[in-house]
Structures are given as structure tokens and as C-alpha cells.
C-alpha positions in Angstrom: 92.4 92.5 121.3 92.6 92.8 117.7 93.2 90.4 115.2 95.7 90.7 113.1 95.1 88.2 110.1 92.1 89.5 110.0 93.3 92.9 109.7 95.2 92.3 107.2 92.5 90.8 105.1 90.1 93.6 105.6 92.9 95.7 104.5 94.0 94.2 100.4 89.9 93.8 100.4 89.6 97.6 100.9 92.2 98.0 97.9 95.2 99.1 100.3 98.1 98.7 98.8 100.4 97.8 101.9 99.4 97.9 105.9 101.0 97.4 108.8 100.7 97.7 112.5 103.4 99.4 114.7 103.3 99.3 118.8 103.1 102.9 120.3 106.4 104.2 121.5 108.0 107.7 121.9 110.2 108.6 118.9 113.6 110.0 118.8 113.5 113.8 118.7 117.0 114.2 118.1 116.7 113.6 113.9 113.9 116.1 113.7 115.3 118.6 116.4 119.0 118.6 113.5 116.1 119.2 110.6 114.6 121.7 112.5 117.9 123.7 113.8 119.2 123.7 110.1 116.2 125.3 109.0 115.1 122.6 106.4 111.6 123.5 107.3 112.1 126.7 105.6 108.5 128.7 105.8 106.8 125.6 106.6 106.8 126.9 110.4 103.8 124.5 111.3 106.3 121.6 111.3 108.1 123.8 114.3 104.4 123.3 116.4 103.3 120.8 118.2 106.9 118.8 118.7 105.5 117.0 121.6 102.7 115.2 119.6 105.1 114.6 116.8 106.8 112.1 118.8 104.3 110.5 121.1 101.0 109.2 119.4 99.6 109.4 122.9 99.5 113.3 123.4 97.2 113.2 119.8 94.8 110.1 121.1 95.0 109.6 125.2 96.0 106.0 125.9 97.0 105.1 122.1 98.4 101.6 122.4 98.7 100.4 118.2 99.3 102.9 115.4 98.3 101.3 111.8 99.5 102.6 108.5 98.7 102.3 105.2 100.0 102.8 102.0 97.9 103.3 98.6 99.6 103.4 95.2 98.8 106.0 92.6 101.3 105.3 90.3 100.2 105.8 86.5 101.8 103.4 84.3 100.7 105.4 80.8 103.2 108.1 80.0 101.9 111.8 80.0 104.5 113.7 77.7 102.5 116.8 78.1 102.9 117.1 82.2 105.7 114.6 82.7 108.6 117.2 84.3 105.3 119.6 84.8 102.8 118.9 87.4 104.1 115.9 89.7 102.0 112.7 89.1 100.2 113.1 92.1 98.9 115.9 91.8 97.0 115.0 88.2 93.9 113.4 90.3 91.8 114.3 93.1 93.1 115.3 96.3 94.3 112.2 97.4 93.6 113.5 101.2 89.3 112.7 100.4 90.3 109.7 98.9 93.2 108.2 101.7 90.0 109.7 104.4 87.4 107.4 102.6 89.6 104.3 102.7 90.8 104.7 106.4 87.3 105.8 107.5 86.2 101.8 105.8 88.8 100.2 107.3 87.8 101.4 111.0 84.4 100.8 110.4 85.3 97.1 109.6 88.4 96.7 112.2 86.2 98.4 115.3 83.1 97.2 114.1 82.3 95.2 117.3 83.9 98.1 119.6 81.7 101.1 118.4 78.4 99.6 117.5 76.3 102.1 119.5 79.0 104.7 120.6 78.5 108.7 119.5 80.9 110.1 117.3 83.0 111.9 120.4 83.0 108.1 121.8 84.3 107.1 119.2 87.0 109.4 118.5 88.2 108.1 122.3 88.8 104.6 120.5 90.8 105.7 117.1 91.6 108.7 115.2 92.2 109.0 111.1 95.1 110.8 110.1 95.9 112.1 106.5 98.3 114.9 106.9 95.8 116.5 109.0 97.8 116.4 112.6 101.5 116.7 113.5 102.3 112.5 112.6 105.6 111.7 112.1 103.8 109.1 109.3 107.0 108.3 107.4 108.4 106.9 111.2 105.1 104.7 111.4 105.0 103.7 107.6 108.6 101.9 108.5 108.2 100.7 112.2 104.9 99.0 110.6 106.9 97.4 107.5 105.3 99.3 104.4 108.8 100.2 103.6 111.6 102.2 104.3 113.0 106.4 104.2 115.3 106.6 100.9 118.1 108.9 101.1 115.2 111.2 99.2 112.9 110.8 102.4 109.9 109.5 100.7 109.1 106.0 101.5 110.2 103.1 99.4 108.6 99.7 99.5 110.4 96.9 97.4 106.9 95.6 95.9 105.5 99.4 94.4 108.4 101.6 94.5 107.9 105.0 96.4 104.6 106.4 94.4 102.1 105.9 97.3 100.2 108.0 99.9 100.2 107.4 103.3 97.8 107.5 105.9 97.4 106.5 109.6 95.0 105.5 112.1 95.9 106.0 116.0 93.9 103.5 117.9 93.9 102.5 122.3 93.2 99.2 120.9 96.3 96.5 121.2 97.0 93.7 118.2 97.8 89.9 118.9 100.9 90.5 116.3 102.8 93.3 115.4 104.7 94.2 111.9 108.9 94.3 112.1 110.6 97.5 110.6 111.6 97.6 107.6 115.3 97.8 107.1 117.3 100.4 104.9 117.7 99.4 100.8 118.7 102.5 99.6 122.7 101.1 100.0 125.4 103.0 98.0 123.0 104.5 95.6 122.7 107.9 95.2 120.6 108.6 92.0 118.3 110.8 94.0 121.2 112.7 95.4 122.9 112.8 91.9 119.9 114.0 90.0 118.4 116.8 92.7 119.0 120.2 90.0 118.6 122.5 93.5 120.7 120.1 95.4 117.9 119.9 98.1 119.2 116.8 99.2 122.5 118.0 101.1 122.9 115.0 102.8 121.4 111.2 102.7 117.5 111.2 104.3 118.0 115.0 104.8 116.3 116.9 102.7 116.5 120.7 102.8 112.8 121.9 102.1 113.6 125.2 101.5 115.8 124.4 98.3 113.3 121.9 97.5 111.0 122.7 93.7 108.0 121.2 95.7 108.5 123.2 98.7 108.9 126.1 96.2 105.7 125.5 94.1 103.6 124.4 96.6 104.1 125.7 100.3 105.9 129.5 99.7 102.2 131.6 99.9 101.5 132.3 96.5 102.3 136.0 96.8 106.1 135.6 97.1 108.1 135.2 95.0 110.8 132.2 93.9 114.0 132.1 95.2 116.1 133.1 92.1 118.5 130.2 92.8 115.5 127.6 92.6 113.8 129.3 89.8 116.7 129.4 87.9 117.2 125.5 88.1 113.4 124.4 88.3 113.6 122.9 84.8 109.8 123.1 83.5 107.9 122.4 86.9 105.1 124.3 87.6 103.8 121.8 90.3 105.5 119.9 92.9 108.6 117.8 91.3 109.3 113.7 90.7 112.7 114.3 89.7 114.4 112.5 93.1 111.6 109.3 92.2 111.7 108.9 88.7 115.1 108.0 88.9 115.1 105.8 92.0 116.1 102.2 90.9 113.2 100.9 92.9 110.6 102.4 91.1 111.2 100.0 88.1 109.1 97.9 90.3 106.4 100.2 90.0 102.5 99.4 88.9 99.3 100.7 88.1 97.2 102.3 90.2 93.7 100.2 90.9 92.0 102.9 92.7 90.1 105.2 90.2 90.3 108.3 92.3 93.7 108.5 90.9 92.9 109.2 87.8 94.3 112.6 85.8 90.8 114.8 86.4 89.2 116.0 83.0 91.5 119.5 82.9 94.5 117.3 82.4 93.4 114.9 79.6 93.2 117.6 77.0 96.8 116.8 75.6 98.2 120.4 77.0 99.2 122.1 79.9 96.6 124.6 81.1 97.5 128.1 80.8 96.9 129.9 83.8 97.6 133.1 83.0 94.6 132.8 80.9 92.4 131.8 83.7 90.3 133.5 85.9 89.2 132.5 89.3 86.3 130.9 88.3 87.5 129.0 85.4 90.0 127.6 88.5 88.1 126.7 90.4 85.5 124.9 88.2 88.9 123.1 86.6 91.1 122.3 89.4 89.2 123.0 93.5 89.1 119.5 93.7 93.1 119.0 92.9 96.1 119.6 95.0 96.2 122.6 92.7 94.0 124.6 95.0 96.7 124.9 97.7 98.8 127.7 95.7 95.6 128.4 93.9 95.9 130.8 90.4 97.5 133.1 91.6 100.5 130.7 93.4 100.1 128.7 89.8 100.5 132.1 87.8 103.6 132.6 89.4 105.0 128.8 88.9 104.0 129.1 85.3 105.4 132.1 84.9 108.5 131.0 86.2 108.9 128.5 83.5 111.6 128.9 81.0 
């Protein structure tokens, strides 16, 4: 059995913003299954794949008992006037995938350290698996069941001590704790500022947000050789890169602080006071600026056609 002080010790000494612990248990389908049957997913088909390990942690890691979740803040506090309304903030630094991988990979290392001393790696894996949106998780579920925070009527997770600008990351374990974390309840109330301030309406209703009408979904999951729906392209403001709009005016991001981990930082390409011109790139110049980024998923030619898109 695992101890949870100590867990969470091991945790705010790694630099996690928020943990928690959540017990295994089947999720819901029927919230997804409406998402799904409305077509929210848009060309995102992967999130049609794999329902059944979506909703039980145990068809991803045989016998998983605990599921832990973590949240990291990345949050700049300095102003960027040049990508502000651009290239979302998370974006800006390395791919926070490496990053969230390093932290969760420490924190297993100290929290099984007694378990695994001499297992192989396949052993191992037997014991705990990391998850950074590597594997059909519903992580958002876990983040509240485990009390980082709660879904906001935008669907990101909101936690009353950061705001919503943190990543999320999971580790699936057999292993059992001697305390367990309450949900989080709902804070979102009657606001609707996310709602209110969406320019593609994406959000049609509270917590259900329509993917395909989304200027994330758009700039970052539609393969780079299609084009932009005219009716988001015509409202996409000056995005180029993912889209903050539905956080920067949530009230509970007033509550927001800096980052502490460095690998958050803007990389080098976007401390040169202007926004890169991709049309003027070539692949190589791309890569040797931005492969370490979240820019490589569209890649130039997916961040021509943003750019070009801009008005």
C-alpha cells in the first residue's frame, strides 16, 4: 500500500503543480457517446477508437487499482504583444509532452521505488504506466475525480489556486493508496465569459465543445493539406496556432502565476520580438527553429496555410 502523505510530498518536491489520486472505476460512456454522435470530434477519428479503454483504466493496465494525476502550470506572467492572439501560450516552449514524460517518469521512480528495484522494464510496465496524451485516457475525468480541479463550461480544467493554464498527465498504477483525493466540485456557476467570447461559437452548449468549429482543432489537427473551413477562417481573428480566447477571459485565471519549470520557456524562435514568417521558410529552416515545438504537428506546410489565412 502506498502512502499517501508521502506521495504528496514527493510530488510539490518534483515541481508539480497539483496531484491527486483517484480510485479505479468504469466511467460513464453516455457524455462521450452524445460528443461522439454529434460529431464534435470532427476529423479527430482517433477519439472514435478505442472507447472501451477510454472508460476503464483496467483494459490500458490489467488489474489497475489507483489512477494519479498531475497537473503542471506553464502559465507566463510577462505579456508577449507580438504572439498574444497568435500562437497559444502553450505552444511558445518545448513540447510539453518530453517535459510532463520526465516529471511523471521521476515521480514513479520515487513512489515505486521499493516495488521495482530489480524488475525489467516489461516488469515494470505490469506495475504502472505514464500517460501524456499518448493512450485513449479520459485525463480531464481523472484530473477532477483526483481533485486538481474541475471541467469549465470551456472543457479545460480549472483549479481555483492556478487557473486553467496547466498540462495534465497520468500515471495508471495496480498499486492501491491508504487515502484517496474527493472530486472537485463545479465553479464555473452562471458565468459564461467562455461561451460569450468563443468568435466560432465552438462552445454550443456548457462543457460541450464542438471540435470541429473549434480555431485549435482548425490549426492544429485538420492535416495540413486541407484547407480551413471558410466559416472558421473567416472568424479566426489573427491565430495562426491553437487559440486562448475561451481562457484568457475566464475569471479564474486572474488567479493565475508564473510558471517555475524552465522547460516552459518561449524557445529562441520566439524571443526575437516578431512572428516568424513561414512562408519565408524552408523545411529546414523549420525544423532547425521549431521540431522541438508543438509546431511540428501541422509542420510548414500546415503553418503556411494558418498564416496564410491571417487577415
Amino acid at each position: 500500500m502506498l502512502n499517501y502523505q508521502e506521495f504528496k510530498e514527493t510530488g510539490i518536491r518534483l515541481g508539480i503543480t497539483k496531484l491527486g489520486v483517484a480510485k479505479v472505476d468504469e466511467i460513464q460512456a453516455d457524455r462521450l457517446n452524445q460528443w461522439l454522435d454529434r460529431g464534435y470530434q470532427g476529423q479527430m477519428s482517433y477519439m472514435e477508437r478505442n472507447l472501451d479503454k477510454r472508460l476503464d483504466p483496467a483494459k490500458l493496465l490489467s488489474g489497475a487499482r489507483s489512477v494519479i494525476s498531475i497537473y503542471v502550470n506553464y502559465h507566463q506572467e510577462e505579456p508577449n504583444p507580438v504572439l498574444d492572439g497568435v500562437i497559444s501560450k502553450y505552444a511558445r516552449s518545448t513540447d510539453y509532452h518530453h517535459t510532463l514524460k520526465d516529471i511523471l517518469h521521476d515521480l514513479a521512480g520515487e513512489l515505486f521505488a521499493e516495488q521495482i528495484e530489480g524488475l525489467s522494464r516489461r516488469q515494470r510496465g505490469q506495475l504502472f504506466r505514464i500517460f501524456v496524451d499518448s493512450a485513449p485516457v479520459l485525463e480531464k475525468h481523472w484530473a477532477t475525480a483526483a481533485g486538481i480541479g474541475w471541467q469549465g463550461k470551456h472543457s479545460n480544467i480549472i483549479t481555483k489556486e492556478y487557473g486553467s493554464w496547466g498540462f495534465l498527465g497520468e500515471i495508471i498504477t495496480t498499486e492501491i493508496f491508504n487515502q484517496y483525493d474527493l472530486a472537485v466540485p463545479d465553479h464555473c456557476g452562471t458565468c459564461t465569459a467562455c461561451i460569450d467570447a468563443c468568435p466560432t461559437d465552438a462552445i454550443e452548449q456548457p462543457y460541450q465543445v464542438n471540435g470541429s468549429k473549434c480555431i485549435s482543432y482548425a490549426t492544429t489537427e485538420l492535416a495540413p493539406d486541407q484547407d480551413i473551413p471558410s466559416e472558421i477562417r473567416e472568424n479566426m481573428e489573427e491565430w495562426i496556432f491553437g487559440c486562448d480566447i475561451c481562457q484568457e477571459v475566464c475569471p479564474w485565471n486572474r488567479f493565475s502565476k508564473q510558471s517555475t519549470n524552465k522547460g516552459f520557456l518561449p524557445v529562441p524562435a520566439f524571443n526575437t520580438g516578431k512572428v516568424p514568417v513561414f512562408q519565408d521558410l524552408n523545411e529546414i529552416e523549420f525544423e532547425e527553429l521549431f521540431s522541438a515545438t508543438p509546431l511540428e504537428r501541422p509542420g510548414l506546410i500546415g503553418m503556411r496555410r494558418n498564416q496564410k489565412t491571417k487577415k
